[in-house]
N, CA, C and O atoms as CSV, one atom per row, in Angstrom:
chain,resi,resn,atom,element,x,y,z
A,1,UNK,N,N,0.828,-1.189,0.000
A,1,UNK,CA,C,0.000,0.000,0.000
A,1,UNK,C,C,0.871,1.250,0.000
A,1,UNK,O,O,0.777,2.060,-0.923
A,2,UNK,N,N,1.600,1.402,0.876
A,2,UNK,CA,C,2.813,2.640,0.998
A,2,UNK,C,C,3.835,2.296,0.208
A,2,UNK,O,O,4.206,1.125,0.128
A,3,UNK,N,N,4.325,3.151,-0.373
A,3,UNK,CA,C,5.867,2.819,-0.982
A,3,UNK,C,C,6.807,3.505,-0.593
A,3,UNK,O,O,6.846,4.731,-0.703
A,4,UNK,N,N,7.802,2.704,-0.019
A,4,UNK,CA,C,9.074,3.749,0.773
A,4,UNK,C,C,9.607,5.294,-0.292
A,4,UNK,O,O,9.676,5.564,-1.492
A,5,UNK,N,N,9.807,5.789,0.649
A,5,UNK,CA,C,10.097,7.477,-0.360
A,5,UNK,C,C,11.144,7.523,-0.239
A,5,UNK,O,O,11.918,7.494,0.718
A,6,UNK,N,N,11.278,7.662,-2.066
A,6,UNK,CA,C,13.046,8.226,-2.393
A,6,UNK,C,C,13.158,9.994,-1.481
A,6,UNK,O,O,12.645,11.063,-1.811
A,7,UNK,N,N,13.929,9.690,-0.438
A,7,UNK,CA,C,14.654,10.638,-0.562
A,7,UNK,C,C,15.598,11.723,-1.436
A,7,UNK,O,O,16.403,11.372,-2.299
A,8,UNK,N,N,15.353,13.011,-1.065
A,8,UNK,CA,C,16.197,14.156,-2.648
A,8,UNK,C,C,17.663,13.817,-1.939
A,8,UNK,O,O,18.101,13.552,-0.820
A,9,UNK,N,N,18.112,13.981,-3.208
A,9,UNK,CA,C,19.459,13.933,-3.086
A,9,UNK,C,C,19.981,14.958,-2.049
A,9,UNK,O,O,19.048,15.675,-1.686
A,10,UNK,N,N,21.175,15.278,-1.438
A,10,UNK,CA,C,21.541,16.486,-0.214
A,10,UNK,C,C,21.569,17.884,-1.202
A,10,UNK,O,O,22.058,17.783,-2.327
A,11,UNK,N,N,21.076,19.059,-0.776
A,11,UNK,CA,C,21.270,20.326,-1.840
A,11,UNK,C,C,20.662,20.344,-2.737
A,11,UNK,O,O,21.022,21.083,-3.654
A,12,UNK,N,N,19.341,19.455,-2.894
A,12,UNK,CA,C,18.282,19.406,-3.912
A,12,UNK,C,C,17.348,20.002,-3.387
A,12,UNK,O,O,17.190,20.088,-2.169
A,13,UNK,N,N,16.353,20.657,-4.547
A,13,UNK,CA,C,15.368,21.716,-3.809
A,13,UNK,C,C,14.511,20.643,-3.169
A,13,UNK,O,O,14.545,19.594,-3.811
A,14,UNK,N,N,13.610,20.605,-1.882
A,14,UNK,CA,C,12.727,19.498,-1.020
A,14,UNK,C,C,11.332,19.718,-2.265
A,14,UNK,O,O,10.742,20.740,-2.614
A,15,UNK,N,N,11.225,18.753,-2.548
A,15,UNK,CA,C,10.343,17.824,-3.276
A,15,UNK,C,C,8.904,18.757,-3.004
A,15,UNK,O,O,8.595,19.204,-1.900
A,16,UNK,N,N,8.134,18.935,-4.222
A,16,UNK,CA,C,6.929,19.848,-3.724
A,16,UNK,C,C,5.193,18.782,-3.035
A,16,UNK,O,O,4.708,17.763,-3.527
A,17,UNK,N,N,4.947,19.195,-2.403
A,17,UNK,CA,C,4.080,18.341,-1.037
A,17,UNK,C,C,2.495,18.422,-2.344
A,17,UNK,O,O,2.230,19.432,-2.997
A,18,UNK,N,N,1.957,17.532,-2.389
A,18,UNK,CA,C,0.479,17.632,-2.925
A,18,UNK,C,C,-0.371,17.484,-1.687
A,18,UNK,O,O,-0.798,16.394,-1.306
A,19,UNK,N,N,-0.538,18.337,-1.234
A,19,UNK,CA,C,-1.233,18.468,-0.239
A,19,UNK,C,C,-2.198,17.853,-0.056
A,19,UNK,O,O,-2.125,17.052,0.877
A,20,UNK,N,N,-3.459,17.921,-0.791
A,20,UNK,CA,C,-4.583,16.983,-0.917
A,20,UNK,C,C,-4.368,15.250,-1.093
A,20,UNK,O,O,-5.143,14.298,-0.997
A,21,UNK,N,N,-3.447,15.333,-1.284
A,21,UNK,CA,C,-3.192,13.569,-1.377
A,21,UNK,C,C,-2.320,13.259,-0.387
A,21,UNK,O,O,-1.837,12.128,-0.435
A,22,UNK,N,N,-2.034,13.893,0.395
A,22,UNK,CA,C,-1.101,13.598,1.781
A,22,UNK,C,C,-2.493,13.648,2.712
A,22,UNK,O,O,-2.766,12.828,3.589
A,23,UNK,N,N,-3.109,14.513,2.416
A,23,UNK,CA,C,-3.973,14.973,3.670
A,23,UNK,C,C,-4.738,13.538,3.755
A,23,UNK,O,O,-5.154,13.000,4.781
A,24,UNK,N,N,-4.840,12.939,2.108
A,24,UNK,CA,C,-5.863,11.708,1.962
A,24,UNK,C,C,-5.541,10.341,2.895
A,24,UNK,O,O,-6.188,9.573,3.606
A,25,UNK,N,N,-3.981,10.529,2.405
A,25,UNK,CA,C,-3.362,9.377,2.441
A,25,UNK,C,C,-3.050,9.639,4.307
A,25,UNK,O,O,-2.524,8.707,4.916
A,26,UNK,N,N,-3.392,10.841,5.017
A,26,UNK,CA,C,-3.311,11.074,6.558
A,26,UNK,C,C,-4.551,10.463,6.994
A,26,UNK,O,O,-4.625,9.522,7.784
A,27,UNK,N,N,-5.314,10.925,6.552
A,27,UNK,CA,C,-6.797,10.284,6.835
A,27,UNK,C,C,-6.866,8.578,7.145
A,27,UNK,O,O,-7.239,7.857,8.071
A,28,UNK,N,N,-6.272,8.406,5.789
A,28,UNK,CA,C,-6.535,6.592,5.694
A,28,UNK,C,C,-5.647,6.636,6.979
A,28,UNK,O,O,-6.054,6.542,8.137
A,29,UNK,N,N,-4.699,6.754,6.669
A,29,UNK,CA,C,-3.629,6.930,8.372
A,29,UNK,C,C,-4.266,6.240,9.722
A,29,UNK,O,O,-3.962,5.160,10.229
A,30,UNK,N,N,-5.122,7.080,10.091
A,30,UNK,CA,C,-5.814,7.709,11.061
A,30,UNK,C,C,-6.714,6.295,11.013
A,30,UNK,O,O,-6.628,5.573,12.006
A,31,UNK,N,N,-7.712,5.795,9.726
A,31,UNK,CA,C,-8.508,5.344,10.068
A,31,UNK,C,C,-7.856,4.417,10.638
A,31,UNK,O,O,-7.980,4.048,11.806
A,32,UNK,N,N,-7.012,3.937,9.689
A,32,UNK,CA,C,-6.494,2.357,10.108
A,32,UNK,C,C,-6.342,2.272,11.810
A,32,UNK,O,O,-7.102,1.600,12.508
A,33,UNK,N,N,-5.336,2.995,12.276
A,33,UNK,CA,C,-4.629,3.182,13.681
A,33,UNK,C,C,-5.919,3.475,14.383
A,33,UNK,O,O,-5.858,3.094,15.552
A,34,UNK,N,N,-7.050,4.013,14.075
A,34,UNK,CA,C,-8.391,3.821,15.200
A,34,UNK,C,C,-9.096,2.618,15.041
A,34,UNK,O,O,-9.728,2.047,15.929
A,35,UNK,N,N,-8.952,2.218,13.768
A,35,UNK,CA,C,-9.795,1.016,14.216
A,35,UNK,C,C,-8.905,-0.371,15.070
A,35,UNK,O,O,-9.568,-1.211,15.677
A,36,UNK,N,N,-7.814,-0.433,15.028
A,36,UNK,CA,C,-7.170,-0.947,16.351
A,36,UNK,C,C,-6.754,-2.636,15.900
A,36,UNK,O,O,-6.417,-3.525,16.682
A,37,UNK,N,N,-6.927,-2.753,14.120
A,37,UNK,CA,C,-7.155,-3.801,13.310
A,37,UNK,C,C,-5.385,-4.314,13.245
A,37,UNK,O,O,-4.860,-5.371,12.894
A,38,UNK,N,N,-5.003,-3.429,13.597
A,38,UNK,CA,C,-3.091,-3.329,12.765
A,38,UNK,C,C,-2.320,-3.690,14.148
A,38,UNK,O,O,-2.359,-3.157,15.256
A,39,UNK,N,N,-1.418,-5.096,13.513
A,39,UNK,CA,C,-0.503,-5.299,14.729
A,39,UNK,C,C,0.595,-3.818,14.970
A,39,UNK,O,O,0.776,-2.850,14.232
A,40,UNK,N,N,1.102,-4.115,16.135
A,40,UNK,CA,C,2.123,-3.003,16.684
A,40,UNK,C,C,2.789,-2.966,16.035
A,40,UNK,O,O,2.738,-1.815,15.602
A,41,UNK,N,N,3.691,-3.595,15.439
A,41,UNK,CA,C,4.416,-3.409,14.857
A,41,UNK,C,C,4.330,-2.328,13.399
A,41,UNK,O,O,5.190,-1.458,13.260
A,42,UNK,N,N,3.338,-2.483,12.490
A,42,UNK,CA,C,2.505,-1.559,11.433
A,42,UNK,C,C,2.371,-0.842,11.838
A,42,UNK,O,O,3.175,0.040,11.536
A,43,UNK,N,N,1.079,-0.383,13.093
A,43,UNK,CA,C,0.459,0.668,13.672
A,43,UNK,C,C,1.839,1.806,14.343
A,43,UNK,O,O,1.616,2.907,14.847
A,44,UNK,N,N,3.029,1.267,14.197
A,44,UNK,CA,C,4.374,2.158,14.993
A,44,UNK,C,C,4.561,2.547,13.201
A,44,UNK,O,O,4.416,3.657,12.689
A,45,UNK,N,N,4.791,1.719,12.759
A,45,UNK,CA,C,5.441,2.428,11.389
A,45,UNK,C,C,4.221,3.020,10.776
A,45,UNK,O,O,4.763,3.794,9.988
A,46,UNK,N,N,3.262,3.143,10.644
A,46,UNK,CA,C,2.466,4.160,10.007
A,46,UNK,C,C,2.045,5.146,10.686
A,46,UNK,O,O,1.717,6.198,10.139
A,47,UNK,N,N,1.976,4.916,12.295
A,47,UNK,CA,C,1.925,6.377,12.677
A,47,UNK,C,C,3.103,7.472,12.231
A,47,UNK,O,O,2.937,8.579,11.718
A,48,UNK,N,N,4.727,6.599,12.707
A,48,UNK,CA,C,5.383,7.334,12.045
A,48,UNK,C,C,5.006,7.798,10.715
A,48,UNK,O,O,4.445,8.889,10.826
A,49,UNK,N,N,5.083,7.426,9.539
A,49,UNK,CA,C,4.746,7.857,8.354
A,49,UNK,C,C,3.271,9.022,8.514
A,49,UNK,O,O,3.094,9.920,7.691
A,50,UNK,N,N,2.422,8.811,9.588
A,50,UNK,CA,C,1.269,9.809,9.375
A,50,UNK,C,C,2.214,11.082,9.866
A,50,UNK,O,O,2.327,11.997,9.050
A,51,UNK,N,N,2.988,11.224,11.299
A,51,UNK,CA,C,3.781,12.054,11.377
A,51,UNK,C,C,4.638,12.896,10.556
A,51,UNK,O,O,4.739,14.113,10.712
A,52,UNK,N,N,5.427,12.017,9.427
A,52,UNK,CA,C,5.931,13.119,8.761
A,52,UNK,C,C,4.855,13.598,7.786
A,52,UNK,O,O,4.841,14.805,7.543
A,53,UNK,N,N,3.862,12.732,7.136
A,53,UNK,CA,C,3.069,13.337,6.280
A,53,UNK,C,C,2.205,15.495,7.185
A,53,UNK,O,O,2.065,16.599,6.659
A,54,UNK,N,N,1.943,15.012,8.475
A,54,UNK,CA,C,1.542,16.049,9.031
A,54,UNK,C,C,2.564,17.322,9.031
A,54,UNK,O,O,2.300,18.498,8.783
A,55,UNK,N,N,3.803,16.732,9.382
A,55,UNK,CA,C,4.698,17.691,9.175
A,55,UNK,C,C,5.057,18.376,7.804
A,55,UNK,O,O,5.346,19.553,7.589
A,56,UNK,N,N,4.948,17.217,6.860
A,56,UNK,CA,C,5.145,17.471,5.346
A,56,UNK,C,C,3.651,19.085,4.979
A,56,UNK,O,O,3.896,19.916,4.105
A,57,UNK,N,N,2.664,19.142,5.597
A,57,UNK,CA,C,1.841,19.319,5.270
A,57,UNK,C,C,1.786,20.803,6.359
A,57,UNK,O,O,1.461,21.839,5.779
A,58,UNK,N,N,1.967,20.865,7.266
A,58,UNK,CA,C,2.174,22.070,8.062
A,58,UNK,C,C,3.155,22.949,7.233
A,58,UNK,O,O,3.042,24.158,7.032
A,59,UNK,N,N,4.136,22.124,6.788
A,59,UNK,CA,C,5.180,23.144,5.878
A,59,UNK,C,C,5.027,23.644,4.342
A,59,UNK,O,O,5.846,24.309,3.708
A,60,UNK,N,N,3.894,23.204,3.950
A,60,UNK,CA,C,3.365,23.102,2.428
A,60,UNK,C,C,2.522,24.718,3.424
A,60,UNK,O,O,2.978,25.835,3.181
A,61,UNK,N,N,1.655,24.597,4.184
A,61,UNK,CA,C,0.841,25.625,4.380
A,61,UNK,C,C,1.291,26.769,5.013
A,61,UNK,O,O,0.709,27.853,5.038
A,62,UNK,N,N,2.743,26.381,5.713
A,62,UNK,CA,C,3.428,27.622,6.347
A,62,UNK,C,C,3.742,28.357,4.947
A,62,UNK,O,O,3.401,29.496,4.630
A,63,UNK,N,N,4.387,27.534,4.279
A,63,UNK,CA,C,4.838,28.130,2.426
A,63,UNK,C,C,3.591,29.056,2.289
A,63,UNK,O,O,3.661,30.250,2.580
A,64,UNK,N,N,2.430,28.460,1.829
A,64,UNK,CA,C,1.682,28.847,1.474
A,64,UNK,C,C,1.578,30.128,1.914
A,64,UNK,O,O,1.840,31.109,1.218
A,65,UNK,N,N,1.142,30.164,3.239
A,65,UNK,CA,C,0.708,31.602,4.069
A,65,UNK,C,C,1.996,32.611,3.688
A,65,UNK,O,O,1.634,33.716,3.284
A,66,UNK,N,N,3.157,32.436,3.745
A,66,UNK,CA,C,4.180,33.134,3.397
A,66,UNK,C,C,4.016,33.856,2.233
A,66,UNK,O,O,3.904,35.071,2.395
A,67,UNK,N,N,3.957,33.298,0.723
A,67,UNK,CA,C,3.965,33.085,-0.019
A,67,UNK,C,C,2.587,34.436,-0.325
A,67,UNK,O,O,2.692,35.505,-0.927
A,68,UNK,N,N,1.576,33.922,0.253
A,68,UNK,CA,C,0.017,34.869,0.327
A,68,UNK,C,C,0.743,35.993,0.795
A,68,UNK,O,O,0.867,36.926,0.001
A,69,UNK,N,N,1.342,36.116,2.134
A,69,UNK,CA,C,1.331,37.252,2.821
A,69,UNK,C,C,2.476,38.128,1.707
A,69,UNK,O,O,2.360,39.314,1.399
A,70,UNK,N,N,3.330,37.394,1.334
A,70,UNK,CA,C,4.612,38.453,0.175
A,70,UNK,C,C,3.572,39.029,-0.718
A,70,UNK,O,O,3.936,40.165,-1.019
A,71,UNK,N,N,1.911,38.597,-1.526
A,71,UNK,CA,C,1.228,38.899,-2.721
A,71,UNK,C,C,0.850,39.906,-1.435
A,71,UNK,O,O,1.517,40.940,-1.481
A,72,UNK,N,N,0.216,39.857,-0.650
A,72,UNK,CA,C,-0.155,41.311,0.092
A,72,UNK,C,C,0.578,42.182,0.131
A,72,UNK,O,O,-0.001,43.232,-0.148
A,73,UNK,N,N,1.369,42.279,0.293
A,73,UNK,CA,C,2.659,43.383,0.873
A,73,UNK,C,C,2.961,43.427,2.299
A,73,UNK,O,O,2.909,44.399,3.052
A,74,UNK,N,N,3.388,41.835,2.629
A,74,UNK,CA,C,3.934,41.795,3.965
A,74,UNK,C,C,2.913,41.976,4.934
A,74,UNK,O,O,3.374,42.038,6.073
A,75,UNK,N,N,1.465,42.098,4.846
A,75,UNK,CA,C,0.442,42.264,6.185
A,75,UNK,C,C,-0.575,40.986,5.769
A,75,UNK,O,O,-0.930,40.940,4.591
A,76,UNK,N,N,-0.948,40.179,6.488
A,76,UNK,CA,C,-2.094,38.749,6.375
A,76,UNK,C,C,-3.620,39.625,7.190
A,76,UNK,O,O,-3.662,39.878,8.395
A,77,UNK,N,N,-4.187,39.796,6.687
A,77,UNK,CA,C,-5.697,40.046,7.072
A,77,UNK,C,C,-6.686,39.209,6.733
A,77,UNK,O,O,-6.694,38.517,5.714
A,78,UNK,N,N,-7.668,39.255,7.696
A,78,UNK,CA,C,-9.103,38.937,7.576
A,78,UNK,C,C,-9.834,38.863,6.346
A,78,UNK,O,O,-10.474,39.909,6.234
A,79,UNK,N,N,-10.012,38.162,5.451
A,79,UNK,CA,C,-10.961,38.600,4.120
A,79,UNK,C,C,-12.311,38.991,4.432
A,79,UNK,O,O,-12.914,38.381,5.315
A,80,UNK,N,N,-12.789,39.826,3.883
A,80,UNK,CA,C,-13.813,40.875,3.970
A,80,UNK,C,C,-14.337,41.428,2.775
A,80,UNK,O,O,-13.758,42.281,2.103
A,81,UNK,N,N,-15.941,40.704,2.403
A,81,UNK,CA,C,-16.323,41.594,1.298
A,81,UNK,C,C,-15.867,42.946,1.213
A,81,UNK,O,O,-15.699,43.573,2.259
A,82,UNK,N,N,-15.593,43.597,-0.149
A,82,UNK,CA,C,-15.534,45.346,0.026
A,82,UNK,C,C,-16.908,46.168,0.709
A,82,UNK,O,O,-17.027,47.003,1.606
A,83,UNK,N,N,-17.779,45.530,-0.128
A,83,UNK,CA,C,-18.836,46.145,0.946
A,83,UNK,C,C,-18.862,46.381,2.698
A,83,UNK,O,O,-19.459,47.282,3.286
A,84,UNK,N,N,-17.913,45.138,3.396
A,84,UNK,CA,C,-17.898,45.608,4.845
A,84,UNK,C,C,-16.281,45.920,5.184
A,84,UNK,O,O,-15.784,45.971,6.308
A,85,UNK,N,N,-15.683,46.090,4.054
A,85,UNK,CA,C,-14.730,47.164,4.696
A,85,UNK,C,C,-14.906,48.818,4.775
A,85,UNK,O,O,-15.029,49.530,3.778
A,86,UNK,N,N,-14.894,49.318,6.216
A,86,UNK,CA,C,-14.968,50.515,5.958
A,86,UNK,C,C,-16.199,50.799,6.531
A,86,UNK,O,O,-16.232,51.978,6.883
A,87,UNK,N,N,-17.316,50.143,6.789
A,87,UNK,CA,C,-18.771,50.167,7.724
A,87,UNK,C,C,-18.599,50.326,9.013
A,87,UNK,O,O,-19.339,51.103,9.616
A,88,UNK,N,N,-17.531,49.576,9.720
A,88,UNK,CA,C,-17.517,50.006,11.089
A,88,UNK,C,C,-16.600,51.221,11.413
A,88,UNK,O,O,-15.755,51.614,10.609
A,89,UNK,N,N,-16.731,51.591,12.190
A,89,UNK,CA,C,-16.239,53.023,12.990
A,89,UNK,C,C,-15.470,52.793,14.040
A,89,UNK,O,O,-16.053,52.444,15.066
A,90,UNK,N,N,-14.425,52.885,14.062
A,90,UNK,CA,C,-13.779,52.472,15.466
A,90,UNK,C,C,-14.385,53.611,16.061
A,90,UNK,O,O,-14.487,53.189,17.213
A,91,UNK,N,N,-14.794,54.601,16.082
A,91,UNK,CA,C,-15.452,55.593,17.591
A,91,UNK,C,C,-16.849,54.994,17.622
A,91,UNK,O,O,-17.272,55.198,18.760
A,92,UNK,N,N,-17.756,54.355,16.910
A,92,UNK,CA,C,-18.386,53.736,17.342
A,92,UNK,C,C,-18.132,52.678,18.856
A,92,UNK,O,O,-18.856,52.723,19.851
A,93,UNK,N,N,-17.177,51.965,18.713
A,93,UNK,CA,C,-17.025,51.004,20.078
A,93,UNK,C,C,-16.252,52.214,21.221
A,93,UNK,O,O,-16.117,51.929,22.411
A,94,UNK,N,N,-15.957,53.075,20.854
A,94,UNK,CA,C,-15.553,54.357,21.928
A,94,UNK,C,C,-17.111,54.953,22.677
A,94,UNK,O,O,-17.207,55.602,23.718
A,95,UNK,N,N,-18.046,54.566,21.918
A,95,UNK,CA,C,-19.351,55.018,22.316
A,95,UNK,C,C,-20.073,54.194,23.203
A,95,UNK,O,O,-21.025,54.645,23.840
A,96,UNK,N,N,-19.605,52.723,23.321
A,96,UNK,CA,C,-20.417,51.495,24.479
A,96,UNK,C,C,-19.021,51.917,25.793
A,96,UNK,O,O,-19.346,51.697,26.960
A,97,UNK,N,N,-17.907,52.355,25.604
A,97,UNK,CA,C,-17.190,52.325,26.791
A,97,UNK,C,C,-17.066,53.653,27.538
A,97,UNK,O,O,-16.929,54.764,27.027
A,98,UNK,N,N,-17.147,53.306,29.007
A,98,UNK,CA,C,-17.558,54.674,30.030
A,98,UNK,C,C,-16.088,55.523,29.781
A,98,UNK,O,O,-14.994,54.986,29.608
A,99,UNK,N,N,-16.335,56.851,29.807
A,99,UNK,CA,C,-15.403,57.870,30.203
A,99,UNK,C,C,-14.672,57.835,31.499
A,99,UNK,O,O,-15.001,56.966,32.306
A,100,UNK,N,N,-13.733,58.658,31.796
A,100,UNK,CA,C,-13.042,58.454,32.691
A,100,UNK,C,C,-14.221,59.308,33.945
A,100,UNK,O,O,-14.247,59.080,35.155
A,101,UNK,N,N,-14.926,60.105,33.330
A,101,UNK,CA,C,-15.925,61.276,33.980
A,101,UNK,C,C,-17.421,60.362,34.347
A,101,UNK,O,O,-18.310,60.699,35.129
A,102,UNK,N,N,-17.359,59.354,33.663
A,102,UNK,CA,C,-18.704,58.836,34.256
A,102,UNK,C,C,-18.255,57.958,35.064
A,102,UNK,O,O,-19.235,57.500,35.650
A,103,UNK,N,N,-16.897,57.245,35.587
A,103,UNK,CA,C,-16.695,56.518,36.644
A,103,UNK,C,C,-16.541,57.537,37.692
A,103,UNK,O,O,-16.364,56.981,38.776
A,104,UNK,N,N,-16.542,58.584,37.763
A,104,UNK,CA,C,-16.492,59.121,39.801
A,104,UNK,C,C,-17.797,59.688,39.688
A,104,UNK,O,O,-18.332,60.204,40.669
């Protein structure tokens, strides 16, 4: 079912992650090791293998976010129709909190 992974050669760019088919192949992971079907011996080597796949996959999305945040210009925000950027008022929420004159 798994096939051992060629490792990149040393000083080769790291191999690009398909995310969706790691995430798949994490899943099956997962099922197997809950349903409790797999001697110890398997269930140690495929957790390992779900491990690096998770790790493989945290670093595909750290890229990612990086990658997004450089197309912004260095700031990651909230997505927000245009229509509700710009509707709220920050002195609006200055208006629910007491003055320094209405506490004495």
């Amino acid at each position: 079912m798994n096939k051992p992974r060629q490792k990149s050669p040393p000083g080769s760019p790291p191999r690009a992650v398909d995310l969706e088919k790691s995430l798949a192949e994490l899943e099956s992971i997962v099922e197997q090791l809950e349903s409790g079907e797999l001697p110890l011996d398997k269930s140690l080597k495929e957790f390992e293998r779900g491990v690096r796949l998770s790790r493989e996959c945290q670093g595909a999305l750290k890229d990612a976010e990086q990658r997004v945040q450089v197309l912004m210009g260095g700031e990651l925000r909230d997505f927000a129709s245009d229509d509700q950027e710009g509707d709220e008022d920050p002195a609006d929420d200055a208006e629910d909190e007491p003055e320094d004159d209405d506490l004495q």
